[in-house]
N, C-alpha and C positions, 0 to 999 in steps of 0.2 A: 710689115706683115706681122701677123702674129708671132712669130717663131723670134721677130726681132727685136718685139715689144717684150719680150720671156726673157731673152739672151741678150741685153743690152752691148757687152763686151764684142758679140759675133757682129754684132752692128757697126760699133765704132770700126772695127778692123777691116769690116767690109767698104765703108767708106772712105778711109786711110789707103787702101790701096787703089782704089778709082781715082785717087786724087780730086776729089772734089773741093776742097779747100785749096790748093794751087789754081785750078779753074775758076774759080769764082772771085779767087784774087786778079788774076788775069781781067774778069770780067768791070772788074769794080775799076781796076787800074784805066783800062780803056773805057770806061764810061766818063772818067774823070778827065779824060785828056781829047773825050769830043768825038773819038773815033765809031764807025758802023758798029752801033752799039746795040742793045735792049732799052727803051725807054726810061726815062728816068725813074718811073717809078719799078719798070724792074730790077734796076743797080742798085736801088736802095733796098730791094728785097736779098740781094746778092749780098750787100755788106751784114744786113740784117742776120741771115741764115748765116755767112763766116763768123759773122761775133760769137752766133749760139753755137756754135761747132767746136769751135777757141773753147770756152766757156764750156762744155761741157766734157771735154775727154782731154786728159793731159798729154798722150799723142797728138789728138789733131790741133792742138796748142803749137808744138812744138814743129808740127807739120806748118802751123802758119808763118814760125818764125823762118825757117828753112829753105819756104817758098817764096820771100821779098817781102813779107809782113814789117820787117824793122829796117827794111833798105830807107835811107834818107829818100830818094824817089818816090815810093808809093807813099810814104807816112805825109810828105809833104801836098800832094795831091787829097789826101784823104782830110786833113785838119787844117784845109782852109775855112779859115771861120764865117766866108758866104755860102758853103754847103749849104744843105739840108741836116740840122739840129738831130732830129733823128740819126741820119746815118754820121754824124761829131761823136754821139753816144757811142751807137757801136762800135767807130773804131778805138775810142777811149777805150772802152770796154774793156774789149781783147787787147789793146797793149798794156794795160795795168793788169791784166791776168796774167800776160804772160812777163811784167815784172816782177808779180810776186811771187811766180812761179820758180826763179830761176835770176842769181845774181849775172851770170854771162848774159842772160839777153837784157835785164837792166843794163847792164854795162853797154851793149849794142844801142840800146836806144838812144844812151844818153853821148856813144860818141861813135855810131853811124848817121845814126837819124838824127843825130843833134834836136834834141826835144826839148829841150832847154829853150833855145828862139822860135819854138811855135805857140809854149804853153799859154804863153803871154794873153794874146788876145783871147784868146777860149777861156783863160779865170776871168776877165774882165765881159765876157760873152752875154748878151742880153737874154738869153734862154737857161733859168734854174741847171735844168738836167744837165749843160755841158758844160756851165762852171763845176758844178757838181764831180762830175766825172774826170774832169781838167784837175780838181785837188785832190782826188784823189788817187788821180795816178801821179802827180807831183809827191805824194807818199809814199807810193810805190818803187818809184825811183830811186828812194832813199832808204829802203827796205835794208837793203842787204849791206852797203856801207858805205858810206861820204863820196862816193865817184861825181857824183852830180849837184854837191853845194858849191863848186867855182862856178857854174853853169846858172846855178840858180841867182848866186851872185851878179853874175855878169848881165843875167838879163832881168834882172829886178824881180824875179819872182814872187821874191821876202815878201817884199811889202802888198804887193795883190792876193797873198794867203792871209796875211793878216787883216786885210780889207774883206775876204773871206769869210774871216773867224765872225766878222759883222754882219754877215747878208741875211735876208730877211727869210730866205728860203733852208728850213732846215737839215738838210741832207747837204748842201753846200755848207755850212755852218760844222757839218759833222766829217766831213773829210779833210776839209781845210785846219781842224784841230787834229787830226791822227795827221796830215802832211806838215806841219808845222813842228810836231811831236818825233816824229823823224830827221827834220830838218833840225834838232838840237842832241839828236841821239849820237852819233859816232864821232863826235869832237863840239869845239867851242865855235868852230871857224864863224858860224852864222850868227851868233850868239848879239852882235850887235846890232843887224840887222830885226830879229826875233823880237828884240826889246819892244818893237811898235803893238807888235802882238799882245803882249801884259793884258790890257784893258781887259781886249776883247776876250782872250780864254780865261779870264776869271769871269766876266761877265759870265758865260758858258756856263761854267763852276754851279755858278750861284741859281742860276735864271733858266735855263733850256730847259725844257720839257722833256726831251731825250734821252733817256739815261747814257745812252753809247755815246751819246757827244759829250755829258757830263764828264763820262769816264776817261773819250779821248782828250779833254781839255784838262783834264788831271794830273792825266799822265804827261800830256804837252808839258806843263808848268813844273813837272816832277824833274824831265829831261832839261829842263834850261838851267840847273845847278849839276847835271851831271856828269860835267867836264870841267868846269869850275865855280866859283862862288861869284864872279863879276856882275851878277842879276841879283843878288840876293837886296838889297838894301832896295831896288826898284821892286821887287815881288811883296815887299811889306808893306812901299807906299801904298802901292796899287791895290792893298785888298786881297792881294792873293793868298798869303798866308792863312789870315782870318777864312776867307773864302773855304778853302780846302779844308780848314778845321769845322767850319759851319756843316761842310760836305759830310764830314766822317759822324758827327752829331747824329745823323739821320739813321746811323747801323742799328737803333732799337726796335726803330719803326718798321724796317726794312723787310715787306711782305714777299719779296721771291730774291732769288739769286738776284735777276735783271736790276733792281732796284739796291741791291746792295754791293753790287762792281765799283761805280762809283765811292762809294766809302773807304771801300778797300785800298781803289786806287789812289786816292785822296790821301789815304793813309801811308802807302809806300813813300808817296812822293813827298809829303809831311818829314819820315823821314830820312829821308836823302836832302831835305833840305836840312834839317839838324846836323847835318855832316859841318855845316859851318856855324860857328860862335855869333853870328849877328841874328842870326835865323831861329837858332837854341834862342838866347834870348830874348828874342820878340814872342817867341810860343809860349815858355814859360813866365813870364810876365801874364798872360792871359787867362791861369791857371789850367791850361788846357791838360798837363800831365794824370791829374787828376780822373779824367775821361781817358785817358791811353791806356791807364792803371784799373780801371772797370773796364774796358775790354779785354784786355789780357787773364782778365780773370772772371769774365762772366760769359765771351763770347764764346756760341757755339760753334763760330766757322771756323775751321783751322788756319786757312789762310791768314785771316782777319786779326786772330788769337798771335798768328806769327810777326805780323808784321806791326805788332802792337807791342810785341818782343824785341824788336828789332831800335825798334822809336825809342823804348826806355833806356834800352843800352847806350844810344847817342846822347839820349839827355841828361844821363850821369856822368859822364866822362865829358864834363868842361874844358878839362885838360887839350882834347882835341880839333884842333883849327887848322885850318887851310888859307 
């Protein structure tokens, strides 16, 4: 009605208390399992409409969790990967909403739902949008802190996001670098596994069209020194180094913010990898200091200004190794 197109807030509440997101769960649950149902294609209208509901009010989110949204039962009926692609989406959708939302339902997901042995074949899935969606709720997962790299571990995740970081589809390409970028955030543990990754998030670096995948493969290759140095001599074969330095080159040129994230982040993680003497070395060797030392004193961003502050510090204090 009009009155609830004005009062968005009066809307969501209104709907919150009818329970229409417990009903529609019900409705998708028993579509899934065969029962005197609505046609298929009104289940998929049903998952469809709970995704945008999720997705739009952080009540009816929290209403979805509440309602058997993260029960291992429904998730398992909903992320069979001979679904319908569409309704894969939406319920990806909504449980990576409601992992970013919130570390206790991450936490539910990854040890009610056990989402960890479903992820599998939906990264490997022949439909863009639900690899897609599949890496980046494998990010989401990893949001809030390490609960879900034994999981990722145990069911080969690693290596299908780095298969990922490859695909031809670029929104897959770009969540798979922010899920891989998490999966080296809150410890080392994955850090062996991660190594297969190299290649492909310098390619990213260097090549993507994207700047958000730019950025998140920046940042990826930033996080794989930030629990220890055991990548570091693999991140210089590989181009990464160079890569990231090639990345931050580009801050001149850089016509809006969008385009200059990636520099930035290229830059932080530049240096975080200076934190170790193998890393300093190979940078400095390339005369790159040079360029750190014109930013710090010509750039107008502050960020950019800072973390060009930050780099110089590591590069004069040799003394420092890990």
């Amino acid at each position: 009605s009009p009155d609830h197109a004005a009062h968005p807030q009066a809307l969501q509440e209104r709907i919150s208390k009818c329970e229409l997101v417990p009903h529609l769960l019900r409705l998708s649950a028993a579509a899934a399992e065969g029962l005197d149902t609505p046609s298929p294609d009104v289940a998929e209208l049903c998952l469809s409409l709970t995704s945008r509901l999720t997705l739009a009010a952080e009540p009816l989110a929290h209403q979805f969790a509440r309602s058997g949204g993260l029960s291992r039962a429904f998730v398992e009926k909903m992320l069979v990967p001979a679904n319908p692609p569409a309704s894969l989406v939406d319920v990806l959708l909504a449980l990576s909403h409601l992992s970013r939302l919130s570390a206790q339902h991450a936490q539910t997901a990854v040890e009610h739902a056990r989402m960890g042995a479903l992820l599998g074949p939906l990264l490997r899935h022949g439909h863009a949008a639900v690899r897609a969606k599949a890496s980046n709720l494998a990010g989401n997962l990893c949001r809030h802190s390490d609960v879900f790299y034994a999981d990722m571990r145990a069911h080969g995740l690693v290596p299908l996001l780095a298969q990922c970081c490859r695909d031809q589809d670029p929104p897959t390409r770009k969540f798979a670098s922010f899920a891989v970028g998490n999966a080296a955030f809150h410890s080392d543990l994955l850090y062996p596994e991660l190594r297969a990754a190299l290649p492909a998030l310098t390619a990213i670096v260097v090549h993507d069209v994207e700047a958000k995948s730019r950025s998140n493969a920046a940042g990826a290759l930033g996080n794989l020194v930030r629990n220890s140095g055991d990548l570091c001599e693999e991140l210089i074969s590989c181009g990464a180094l160079q890569g990231l330095a090639d990345t931050v080159l580009a801050w001149r040129g850089a016509g809006s913010e969008a385009d200059l994230q990636p520099c930035k982040i290229a830059l932080f993680s530049l240096g975080s990898m200076c934190s170790y003497r193998t890393c300093r070395t190979a940078l400095l060797a390339t005369g790159f200091r040079s360029e750190v030392e014109a930013i710090a004193g010509q750039a107008t961003d502050p960020v950019l200004g800072k973390y060009a502050q930050r780099m110089l510090t590591k590069l004069v204090v040799d003394s420092v190794s890990r």
